[in-house]
Wavefront OBJ file of the C-alpha trace (Angstrom):
o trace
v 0.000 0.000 0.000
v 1.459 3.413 -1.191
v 0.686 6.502 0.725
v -0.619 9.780 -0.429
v -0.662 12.941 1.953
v -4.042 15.031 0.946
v -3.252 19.038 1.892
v -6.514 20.544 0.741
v -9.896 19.594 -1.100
v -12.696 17.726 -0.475
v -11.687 14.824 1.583
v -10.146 14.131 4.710
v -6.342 16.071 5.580
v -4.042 13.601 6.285
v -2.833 10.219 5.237
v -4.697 7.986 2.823
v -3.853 4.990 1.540
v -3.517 3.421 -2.285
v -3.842 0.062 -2.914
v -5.526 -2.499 -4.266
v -7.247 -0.325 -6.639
v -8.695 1.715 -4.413
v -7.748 5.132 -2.787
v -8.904 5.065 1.009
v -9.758 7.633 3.495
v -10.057 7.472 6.837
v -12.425 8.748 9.177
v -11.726 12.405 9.984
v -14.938 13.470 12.382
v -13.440 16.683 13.539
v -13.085 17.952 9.950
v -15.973 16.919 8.730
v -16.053 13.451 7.598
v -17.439 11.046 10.768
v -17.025 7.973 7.750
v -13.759 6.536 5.361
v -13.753 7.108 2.065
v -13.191 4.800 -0.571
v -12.788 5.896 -4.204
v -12.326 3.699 -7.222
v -10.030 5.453 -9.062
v -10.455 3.482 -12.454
v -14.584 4.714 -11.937
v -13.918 8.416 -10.681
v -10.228 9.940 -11.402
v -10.900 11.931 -13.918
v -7.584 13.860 -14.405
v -4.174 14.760 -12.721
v -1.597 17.012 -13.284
v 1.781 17.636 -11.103
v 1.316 20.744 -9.227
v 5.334 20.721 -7.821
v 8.243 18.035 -7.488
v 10.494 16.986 -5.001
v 13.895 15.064 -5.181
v 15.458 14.645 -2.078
v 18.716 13.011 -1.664
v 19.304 10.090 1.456
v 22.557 11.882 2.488
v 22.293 10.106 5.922
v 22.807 6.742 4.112
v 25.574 7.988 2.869
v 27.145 9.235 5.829
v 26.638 5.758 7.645
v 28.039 3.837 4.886
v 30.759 6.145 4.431
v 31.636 5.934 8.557
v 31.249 2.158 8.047
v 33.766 2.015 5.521
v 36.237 4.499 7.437
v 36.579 2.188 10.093
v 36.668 -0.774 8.870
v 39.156 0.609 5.650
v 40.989 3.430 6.666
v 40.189 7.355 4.466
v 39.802 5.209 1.297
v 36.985 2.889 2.789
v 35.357 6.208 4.178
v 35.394 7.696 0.329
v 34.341 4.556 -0.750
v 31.472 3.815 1.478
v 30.610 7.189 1.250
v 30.132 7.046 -2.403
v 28.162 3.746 -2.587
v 26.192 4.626 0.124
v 24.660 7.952 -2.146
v 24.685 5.796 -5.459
v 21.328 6.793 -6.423
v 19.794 6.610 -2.979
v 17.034 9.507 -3.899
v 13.032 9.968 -3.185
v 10.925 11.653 -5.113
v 7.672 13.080 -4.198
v 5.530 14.713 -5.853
v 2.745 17.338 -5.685
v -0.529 17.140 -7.728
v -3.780 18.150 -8.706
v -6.075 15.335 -9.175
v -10.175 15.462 -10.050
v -12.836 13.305 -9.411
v -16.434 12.955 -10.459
v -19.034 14.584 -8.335
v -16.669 17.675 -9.142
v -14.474 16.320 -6.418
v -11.232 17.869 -6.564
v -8.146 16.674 -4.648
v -3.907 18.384 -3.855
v -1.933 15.942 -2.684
v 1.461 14.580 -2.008
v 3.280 10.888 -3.210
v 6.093 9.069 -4.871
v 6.378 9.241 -7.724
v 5.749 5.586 -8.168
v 2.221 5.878 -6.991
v 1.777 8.877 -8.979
v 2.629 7.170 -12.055
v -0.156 4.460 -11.413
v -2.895 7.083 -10.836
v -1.367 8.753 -14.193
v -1.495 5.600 -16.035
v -5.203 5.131 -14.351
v -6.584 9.262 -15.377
v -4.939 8.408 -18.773
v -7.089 4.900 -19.377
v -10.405 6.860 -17.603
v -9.844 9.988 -20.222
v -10.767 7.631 -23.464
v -13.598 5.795 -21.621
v -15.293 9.042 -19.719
v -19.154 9.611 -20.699
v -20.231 12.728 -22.375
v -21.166 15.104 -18.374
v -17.510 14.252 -17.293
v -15.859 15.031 -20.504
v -17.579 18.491 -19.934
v -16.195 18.631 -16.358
v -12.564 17.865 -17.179
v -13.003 20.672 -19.744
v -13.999 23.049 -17.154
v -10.900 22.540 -14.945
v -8.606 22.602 -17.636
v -10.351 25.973 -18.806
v -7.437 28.534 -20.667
v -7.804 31.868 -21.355
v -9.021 30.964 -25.114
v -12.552 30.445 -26.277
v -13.405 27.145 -25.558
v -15.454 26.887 -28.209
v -12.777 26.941 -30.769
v -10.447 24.459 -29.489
v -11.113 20.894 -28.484
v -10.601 20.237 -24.827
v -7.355 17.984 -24.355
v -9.003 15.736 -22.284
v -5.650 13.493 -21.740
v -3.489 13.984 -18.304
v -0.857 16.391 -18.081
v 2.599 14.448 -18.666
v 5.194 16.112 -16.522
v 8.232 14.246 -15.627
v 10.928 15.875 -13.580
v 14.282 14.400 -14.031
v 17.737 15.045 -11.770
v 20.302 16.816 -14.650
v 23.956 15.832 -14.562
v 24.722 19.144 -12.777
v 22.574 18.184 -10.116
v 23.991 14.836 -9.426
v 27.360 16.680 -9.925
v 26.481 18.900 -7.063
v 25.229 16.118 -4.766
v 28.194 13.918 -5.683
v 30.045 16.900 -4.318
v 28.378 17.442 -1.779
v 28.459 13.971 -0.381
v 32.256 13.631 -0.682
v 32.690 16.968 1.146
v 29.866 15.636 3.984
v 32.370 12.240 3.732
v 35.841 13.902 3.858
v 34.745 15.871 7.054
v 33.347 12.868 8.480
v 36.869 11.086 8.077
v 38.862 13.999 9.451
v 36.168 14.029 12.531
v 37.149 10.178 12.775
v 40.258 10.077 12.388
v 41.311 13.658 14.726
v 38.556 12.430 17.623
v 39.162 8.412 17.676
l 1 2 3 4 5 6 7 8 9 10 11 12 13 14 15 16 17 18 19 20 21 22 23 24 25 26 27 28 29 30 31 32 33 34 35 36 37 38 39 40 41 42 43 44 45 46 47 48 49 50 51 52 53 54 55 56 57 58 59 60 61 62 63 64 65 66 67 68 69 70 71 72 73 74 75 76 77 78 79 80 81 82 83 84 85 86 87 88 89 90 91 92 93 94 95 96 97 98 99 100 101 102 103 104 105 106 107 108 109 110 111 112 113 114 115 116 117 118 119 120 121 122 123 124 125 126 127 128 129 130 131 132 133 134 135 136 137 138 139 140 141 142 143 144 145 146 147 148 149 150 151 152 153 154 155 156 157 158 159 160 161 162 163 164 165 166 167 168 169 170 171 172 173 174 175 176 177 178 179 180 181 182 183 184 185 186 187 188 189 190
């Protein structure tokens, strides 16, 4: 089960929980809503768009490992450990905009993982919608042309964010700077 943090709309703030084809909420009688929740997504998601992304490095993986090898192999071993500890040891999450029927709308936070699946899900729905639904996606995805003249792109928003070389450049940096001081701590203190 994959996790989704809701920040605003109309169901419960909080944690909910994605699995099994369903998106559950849980009882939230202080904000309004003394029942859970359960939507179908492949029945209601309508559309979903990223709203913001997140890419966080695991430096403190890195720093273990790094420590790990110090001791056991000396400066190299630190470097080392250091440097396999970061090897791609990053988490994205990812903000976004999601609608359901019943002009349900929804801002949440995920992995990207999860959000991928609920893409792949709004993507499917999109081709299959009926006629009232097809009108509502239109609606939120309103621009400041006449909607009368263009057809509605009814398909989800495609958005990946990716980590550029200069970014793992800078955290590759970063890490053997966090690593080298973490050696010199080591090896001055112990």
């Amino acid at each position: 089960m994959a996790g989704i943090q809701v920040i605003a709309g109309n169901f419960p703030k909080g944690w909910a929980s994605f699995g099994f084809g369903t998106i559950v909420f849980g009882k939230k009688p202080k904000q309004g809503f003394p029942d859970a929740i359960v939507l179908n997504p492949k029945e209601e998601l309508l559309s979903i768009e990223i709203a913001d992304s997140e890419v966080e490095s695991r430096i403190g993986k890195a720093a273990g490992t790094g420590i790990l090898g110090g001791l056991i192999f000396g400066g190299a071993g630190l470097v080392i450990g250091g440097l396999l500890g970061a090897a791609d040891k990053t988490k994205k999450t990812i903000t976004f905009k999601a609608a359901f029927t019943g002009n349900r709308q929804l801002l949440a936070k995920t992995d990207a993982k999860t959000f991928l699946k609920l893409q792949s899900i709004a993507f499917d729905n999109a081709n299959n919608l009926p006629v009232t639904d097809k009108v509502h996606v239109e609606n939120l995805d309103a621009s400041a042309e006449n909607p009368s003249t263009k057809e509605p792109d009814l398909s989800p928003s495609v958005a990946v964010a990716k980590m550029t070389s200069k970014d793992k450049l800078e955290l590759a940096v970063g890490l053997v700077v966090i690593t080298l001081v973490i050696w010199a701590v080591i090896h001055f203190f112990f």
